[in-house]
C-alpha positions in Angstrom: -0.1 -38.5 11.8 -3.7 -37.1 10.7 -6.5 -39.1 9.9 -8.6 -39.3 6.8 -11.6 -36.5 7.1 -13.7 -39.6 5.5 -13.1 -42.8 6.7 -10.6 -42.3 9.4 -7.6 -43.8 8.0 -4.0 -42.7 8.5 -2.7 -40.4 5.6 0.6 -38.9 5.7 0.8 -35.4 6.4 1.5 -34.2 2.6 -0.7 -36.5 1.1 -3.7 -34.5 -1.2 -6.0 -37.7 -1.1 -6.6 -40.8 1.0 -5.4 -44.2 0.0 -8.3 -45.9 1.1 -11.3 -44.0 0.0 -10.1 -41.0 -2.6 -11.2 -38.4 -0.4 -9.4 -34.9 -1.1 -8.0 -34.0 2.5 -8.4 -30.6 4.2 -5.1 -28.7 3.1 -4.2 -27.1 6.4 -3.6 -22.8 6.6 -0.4 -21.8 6.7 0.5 -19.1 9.0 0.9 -15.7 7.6 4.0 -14.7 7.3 5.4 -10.8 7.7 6.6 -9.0 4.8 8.7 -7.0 7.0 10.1 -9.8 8.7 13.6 -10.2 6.9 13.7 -5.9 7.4 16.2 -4.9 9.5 15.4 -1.9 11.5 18.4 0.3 10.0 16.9 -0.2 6.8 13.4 0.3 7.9 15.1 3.4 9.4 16.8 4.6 6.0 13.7 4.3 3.9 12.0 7.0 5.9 14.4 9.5 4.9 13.9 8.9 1.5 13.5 11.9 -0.4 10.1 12.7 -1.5 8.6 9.4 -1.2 9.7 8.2 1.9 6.6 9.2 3.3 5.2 6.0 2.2 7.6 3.8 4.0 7.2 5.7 7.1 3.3 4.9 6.9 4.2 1.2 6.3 6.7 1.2 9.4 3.8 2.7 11.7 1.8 0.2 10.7 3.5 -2.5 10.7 3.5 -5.0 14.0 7.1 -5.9 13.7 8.1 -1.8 14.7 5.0 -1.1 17.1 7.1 -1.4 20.1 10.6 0.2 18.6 11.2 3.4 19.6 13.8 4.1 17.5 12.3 3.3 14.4 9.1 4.8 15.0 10.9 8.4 15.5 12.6 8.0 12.3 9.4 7.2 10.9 7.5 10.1 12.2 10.6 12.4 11.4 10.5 11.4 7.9 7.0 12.3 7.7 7.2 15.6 9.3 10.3 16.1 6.8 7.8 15.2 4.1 5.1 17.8 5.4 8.0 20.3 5.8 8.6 19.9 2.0 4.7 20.0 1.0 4.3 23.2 3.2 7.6 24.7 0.6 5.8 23.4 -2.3 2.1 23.8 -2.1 2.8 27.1 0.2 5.8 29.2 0.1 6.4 28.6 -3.7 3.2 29.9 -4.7 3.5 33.0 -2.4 6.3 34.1 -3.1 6.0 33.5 -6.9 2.9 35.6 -6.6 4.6 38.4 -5.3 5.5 41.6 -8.0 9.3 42.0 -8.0 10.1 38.5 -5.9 13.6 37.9 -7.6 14.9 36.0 -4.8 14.0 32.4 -4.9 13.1 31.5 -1.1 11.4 28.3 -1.6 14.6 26.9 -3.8 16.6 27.8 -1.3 14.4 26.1 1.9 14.1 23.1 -1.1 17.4 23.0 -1.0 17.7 22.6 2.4 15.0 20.1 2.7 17.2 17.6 0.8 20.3 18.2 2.5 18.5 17.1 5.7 17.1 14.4 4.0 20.5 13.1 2.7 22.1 13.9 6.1 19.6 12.0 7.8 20.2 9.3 5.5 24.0 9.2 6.8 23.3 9.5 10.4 20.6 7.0 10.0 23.1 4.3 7.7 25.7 4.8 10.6 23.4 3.4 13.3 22.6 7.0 15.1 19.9 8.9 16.4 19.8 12.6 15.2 16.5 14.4 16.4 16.5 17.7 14.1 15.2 20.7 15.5 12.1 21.3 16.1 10.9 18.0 14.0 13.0 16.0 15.9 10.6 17.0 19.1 6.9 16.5 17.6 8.6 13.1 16.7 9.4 12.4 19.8 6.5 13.4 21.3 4.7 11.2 18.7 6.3 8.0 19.2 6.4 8.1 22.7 2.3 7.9 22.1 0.7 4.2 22.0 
């Protein structure tokens, strides 16, 4: 039982005042509590391979305490960001140079766009279904990066 921070008398542990002198009683903290505590790593997982935004997720996973020591998850995560930069390299990069280009009637960066979301998606299965898929070579500069502390 605490103790009045006043007079010293014996208040209950949910009590706001004391019931001797009126005194408002320290309200202790309460301990913070993880958002990503109820997330369950295959989820945590999934969300990386989101397409076009799971970038954001990923960034959340890395720096959350809950996956700092999972492996698994952390290679998703970094895959799903290096899918992410894959796809910004087609769109800020490729589009505009082949757009540029006189006579370009063959649409390369729709077709690599293309592409980009059927990994994503087929990530998303492989990921929903409990595996590990390490794509190539994306799958090994995530490796390589969550293998770093």
């Amino acid at each position: 039982m605490p103790y009045c921070s006043h007079c010293g008398n014996q208040v209950g542990t949910n009590d706001i005042f004391c019931s001797r002198c009126g005194t408002r009683q320290p309200v202790a903290p309460r301990p913070a509590v993880d958002p990503l505590s109820r997330l369950s790593p295959r989820v945590a997982a999934a969300l990386c391979y989101i397409p076009v935004v799971g970038w954001i997720a990923s960034i959340i996973v890395l720096a959350s305490d809950r996956f700092r020591h999972d492996h698994r998850i952390r290679f998703h995560a970094f895959q799903g960001l290096y899918l992410f930069v894959a796809w910004l390299i087609v769109d800020q990069v490729i589009r505009p140079l082949f757009s540029g280009l006189p006579g370009a009637f063959f649409p390369v960066h729709k077709v690599l766009d293309v592409i980009l979301m059927l990994t994503w998606i087929f990530m998303l299965v492989k990921v929903s279904h409990d595996e590990t898929y390490s794509l190539p070579i994306i799958g090994d500069l995530a490796e390589k990066s969550a293998a770093e502390r």
